[in-house]
C-alpha positions in Angstrom: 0.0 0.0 0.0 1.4 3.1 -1.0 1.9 6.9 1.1 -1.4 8.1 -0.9 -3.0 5.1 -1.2 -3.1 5.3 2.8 -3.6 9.4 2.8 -6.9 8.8 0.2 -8.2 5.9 3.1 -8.0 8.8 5.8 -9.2 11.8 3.7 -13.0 10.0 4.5 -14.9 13.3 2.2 -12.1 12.9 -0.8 -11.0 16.7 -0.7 -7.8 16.3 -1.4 -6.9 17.0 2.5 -6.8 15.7 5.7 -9.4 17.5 8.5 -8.4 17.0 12.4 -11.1 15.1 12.5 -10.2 12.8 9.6 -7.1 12.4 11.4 -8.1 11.7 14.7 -10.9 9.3 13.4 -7.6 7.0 11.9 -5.5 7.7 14.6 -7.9 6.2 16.7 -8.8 3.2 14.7 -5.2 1.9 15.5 -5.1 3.6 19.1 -8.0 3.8 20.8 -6.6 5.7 24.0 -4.7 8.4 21.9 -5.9 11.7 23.6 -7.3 14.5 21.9 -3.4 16.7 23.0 -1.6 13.5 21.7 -3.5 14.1 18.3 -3.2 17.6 17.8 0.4 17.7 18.5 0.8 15.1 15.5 -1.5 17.0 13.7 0.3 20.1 14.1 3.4 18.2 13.3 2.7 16.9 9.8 0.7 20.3 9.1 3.8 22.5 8.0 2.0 25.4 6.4 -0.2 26.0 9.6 -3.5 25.7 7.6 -5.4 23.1 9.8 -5.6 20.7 6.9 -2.7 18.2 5.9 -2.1 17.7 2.1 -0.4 15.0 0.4 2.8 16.6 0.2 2.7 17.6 4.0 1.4 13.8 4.4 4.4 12.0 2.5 7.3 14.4 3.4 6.3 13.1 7.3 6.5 9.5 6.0 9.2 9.3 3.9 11.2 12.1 4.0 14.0 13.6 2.0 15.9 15.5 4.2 18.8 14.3 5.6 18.4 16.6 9.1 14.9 14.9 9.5 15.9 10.9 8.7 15.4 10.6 12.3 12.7 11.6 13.1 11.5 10.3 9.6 12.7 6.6 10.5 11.0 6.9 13.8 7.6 8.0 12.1 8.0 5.0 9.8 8.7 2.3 12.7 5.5 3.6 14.3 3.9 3.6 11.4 5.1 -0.2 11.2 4.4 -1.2 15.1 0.4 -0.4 14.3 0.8 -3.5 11.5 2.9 -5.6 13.6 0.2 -6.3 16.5 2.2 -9.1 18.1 5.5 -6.9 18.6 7.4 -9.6 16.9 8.9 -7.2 14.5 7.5 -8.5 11.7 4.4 -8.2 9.8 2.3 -11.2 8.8 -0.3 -11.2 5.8 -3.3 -11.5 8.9 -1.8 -8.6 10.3 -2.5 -6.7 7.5 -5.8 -8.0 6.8 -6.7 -7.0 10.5 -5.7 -3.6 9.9 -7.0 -2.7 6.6 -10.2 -4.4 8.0 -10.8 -1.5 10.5 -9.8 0.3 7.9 -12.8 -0.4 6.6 -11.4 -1.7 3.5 -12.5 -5.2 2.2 -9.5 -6.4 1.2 -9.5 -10.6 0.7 -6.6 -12.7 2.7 -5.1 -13.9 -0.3 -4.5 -9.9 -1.6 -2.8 -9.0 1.7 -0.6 -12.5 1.4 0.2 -11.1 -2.2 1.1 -7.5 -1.0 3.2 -9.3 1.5 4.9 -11.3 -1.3 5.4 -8.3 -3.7 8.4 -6.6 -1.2 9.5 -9.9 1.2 12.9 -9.4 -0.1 14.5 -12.4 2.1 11.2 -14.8 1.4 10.5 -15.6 5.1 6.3 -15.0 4.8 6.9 -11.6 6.8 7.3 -8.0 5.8 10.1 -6.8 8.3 11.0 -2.9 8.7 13.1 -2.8 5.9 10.7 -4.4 3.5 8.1 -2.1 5.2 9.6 1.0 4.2 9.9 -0.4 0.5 6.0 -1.1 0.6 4.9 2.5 2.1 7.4 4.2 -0.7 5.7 6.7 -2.6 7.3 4.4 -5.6 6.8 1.4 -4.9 4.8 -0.3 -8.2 3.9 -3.2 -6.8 0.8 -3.3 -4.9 
């Protein structure tokens, strides 16, 4: 699943942008507890132009960034991004996993597509997407889902 692929599943009203509430609505899918301060200080965070609304741009350059002053905080973005998938904390993401996910969601996506997505970047063919082959799978161009 690609950065916009994920951005389009949040922006719920298809306006090319992502409300607070949009945001909180899938913050909270994967983190029920996440206070209201919690999600407007990630809110503020990915919206750099102060508007109140995150775009695309402002939406992939928090995910995958390209500069090298921000790869930090970049990589650490990512492995969160990554711990909501892995739900077992085994550090690697199975095809049910997914599933699970992309079922509250709300997406109806089959088991045998998210055991293909997982086979489209498991570089070392173990069954699992690990954080490496993770990052390959959110990249804006990654092809193959």
């Amino acid at each position: 699943m690609s950065i916009a692929e994920i951005f389009d599943r949040i922006d719920k009203n298809k306006d090319g942008k992502i409300s607070w509430d949009e945001f909180a609505e899938g913050i909270r899918v994967f983190s029920p507890s996440t206070s209201s301060e919690e999600i407007d200080k990630m809110f503020r965070e990915l919206d750099a132009d102060g508007n109140g609304e995150v775009d695309l741009e402002e939406f992939g350059k928090c995910l995958v960034g390209h500069d090298d002053e921000e790869e930090d905080e970049e990589e650490a973005v990512m492995k969160k991004a990554f711990d909501l998938y892995d739900m077992d904390g085994d550090g690697k993401i199975s095809a049910s996993e997914i599933h699970v996910v992309l079922k509250r969601l709300g997406e109806k996506t089959t088991m045998e597509q998210c055991i293909a997505m997982v086979r489209a970047v498991d570089a070392d063919k173990d069954g699992f997407v690990n954080f490496e082959e993770f990052k390959t799978m959110m990249s804006p161009n990654n092809k193959s889902l």
